[in-house]
NUZA-474359 format. One record per residue (C-alpha): x, y, z; residue number from 0. Coordinates in Angstrom, 3 decimals, padded with zeros to 6 digits. Last residue first. Layout:
N
+----------+----------+----------+-----+
!        x !        y !        z ! num !
+----------+----------+----------+-----+
!        X !        Y !        Z ! NUM !
...
+----------+----------+----------+-----+
END
This chain:
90
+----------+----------+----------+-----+
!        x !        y !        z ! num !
+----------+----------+----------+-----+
!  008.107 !  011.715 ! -005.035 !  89 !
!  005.414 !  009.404 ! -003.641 !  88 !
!  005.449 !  007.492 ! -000.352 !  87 !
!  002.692 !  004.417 !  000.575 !  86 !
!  003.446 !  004.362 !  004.384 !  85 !
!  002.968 !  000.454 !  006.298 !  84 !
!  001.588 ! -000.322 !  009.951 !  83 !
!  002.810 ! -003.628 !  011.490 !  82 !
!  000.787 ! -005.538 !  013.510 !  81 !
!  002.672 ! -008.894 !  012.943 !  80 !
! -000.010 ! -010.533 !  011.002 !  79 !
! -001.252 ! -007.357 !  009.274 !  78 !
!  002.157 ! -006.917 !  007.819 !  77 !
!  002.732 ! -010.384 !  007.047 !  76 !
! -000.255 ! -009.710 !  005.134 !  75 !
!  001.046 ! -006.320 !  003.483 !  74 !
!  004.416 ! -007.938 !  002.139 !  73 !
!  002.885 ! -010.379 !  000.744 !  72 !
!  000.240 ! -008.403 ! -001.309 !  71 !
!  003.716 ! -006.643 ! -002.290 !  70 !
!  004.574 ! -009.967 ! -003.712 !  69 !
!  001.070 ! -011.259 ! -005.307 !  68 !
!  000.942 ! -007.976 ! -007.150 !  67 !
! -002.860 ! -007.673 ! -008.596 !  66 !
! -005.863 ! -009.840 ! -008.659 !  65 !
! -008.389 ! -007.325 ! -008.394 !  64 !
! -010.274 ! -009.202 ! -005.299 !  63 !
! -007.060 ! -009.611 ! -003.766 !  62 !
! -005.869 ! -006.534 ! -003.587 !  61 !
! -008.937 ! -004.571 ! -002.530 !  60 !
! -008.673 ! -006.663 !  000.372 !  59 !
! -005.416 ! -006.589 !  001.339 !  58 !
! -005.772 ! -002.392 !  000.930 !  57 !
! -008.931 ! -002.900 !  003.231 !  56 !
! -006.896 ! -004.840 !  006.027 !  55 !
! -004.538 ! -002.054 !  006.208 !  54 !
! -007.006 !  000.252 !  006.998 !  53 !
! -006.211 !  000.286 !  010.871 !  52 !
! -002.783 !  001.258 !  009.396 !  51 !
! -002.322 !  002.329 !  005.793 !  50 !
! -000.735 !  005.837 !  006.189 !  49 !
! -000.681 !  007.845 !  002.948 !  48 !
!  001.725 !  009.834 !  001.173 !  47 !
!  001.348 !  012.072 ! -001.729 !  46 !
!  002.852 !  011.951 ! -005.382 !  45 !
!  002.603 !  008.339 ! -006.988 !  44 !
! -000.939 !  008.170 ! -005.899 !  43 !
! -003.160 !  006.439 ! -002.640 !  42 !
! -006.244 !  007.789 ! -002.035 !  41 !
! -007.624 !  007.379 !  001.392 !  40 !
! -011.797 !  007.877 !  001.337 !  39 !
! -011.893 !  003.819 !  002.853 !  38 !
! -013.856 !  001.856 !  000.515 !  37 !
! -013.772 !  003.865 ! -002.926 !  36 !
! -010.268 !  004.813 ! -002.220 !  35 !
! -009.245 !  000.927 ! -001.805 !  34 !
! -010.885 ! -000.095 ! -004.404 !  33 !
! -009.653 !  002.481 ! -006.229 !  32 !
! -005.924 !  001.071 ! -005.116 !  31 !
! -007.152 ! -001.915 ! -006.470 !  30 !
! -007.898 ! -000.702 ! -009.739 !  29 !
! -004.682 !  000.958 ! -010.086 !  28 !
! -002.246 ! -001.886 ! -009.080 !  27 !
! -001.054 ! -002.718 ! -012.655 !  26 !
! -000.838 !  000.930 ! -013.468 !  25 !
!  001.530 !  001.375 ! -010.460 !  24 !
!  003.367 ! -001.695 ! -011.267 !  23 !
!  004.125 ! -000.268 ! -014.681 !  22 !
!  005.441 !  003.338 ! -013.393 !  21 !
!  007.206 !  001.718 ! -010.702 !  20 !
!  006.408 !  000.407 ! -006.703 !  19 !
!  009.060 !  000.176 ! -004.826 !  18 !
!  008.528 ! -002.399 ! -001.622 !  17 !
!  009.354 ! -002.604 !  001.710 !  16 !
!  011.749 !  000.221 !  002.512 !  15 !
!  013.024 !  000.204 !  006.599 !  14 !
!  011.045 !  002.989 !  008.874 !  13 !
!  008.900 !  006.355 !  007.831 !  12 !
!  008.339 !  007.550 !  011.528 !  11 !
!  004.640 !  008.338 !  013.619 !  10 !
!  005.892 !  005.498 !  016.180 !   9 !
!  006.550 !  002.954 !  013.339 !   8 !
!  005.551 !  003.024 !  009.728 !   7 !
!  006.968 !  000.437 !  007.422 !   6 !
!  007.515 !  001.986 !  004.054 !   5 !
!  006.343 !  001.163 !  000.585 !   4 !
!  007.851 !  003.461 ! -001.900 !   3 !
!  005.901 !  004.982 ! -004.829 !   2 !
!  008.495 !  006.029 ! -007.600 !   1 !
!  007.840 !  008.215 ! -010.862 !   0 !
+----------+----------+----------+-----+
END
């Protein structure tokens, strides 16, 4: 199992960001219920989801459960430069 992180451009998946593994994904669980819980968007290993105007609730959710500084990262320089971002499962 793979989730890719994708930046989203113009309504296309654009250069790779981040690959998210079985581990990692366990890791990030409770802030991608967080995330859910806050927004309704439910990010898993086998659907995609465009983070966009939500992006600042994934940050969020991230730092309040602790969980991977580097794709964290990734999504604030992100927000800073107003890029949107695709979570893609197999």
């Amino acid at each position: 199992m793979a989730l890719d992180v994708h930046e989203y451009k113009c309504g296309k998946m654009g250069q790779l960001l981040f690959q998210i593994d079985d581990k990692a994904f366990g890791d990030l669980q409770p802030a991608f219920e967080l995330f859910q819980h806050r927004t309704g968007l439910f990010i898993d290993p086998y659907g995609d989801v465009i983070v966009d105007s939500t992006l600042p609730a994934i940050i969020s959710a991230m730092r309040e459960a602790q969980t991977s500084l580097s794709l964290l990262g990734i999504l604030e320089e992100c927000e800073r430069t107003g890029r949107s971002v695709i979570f893609v499962g197999d």
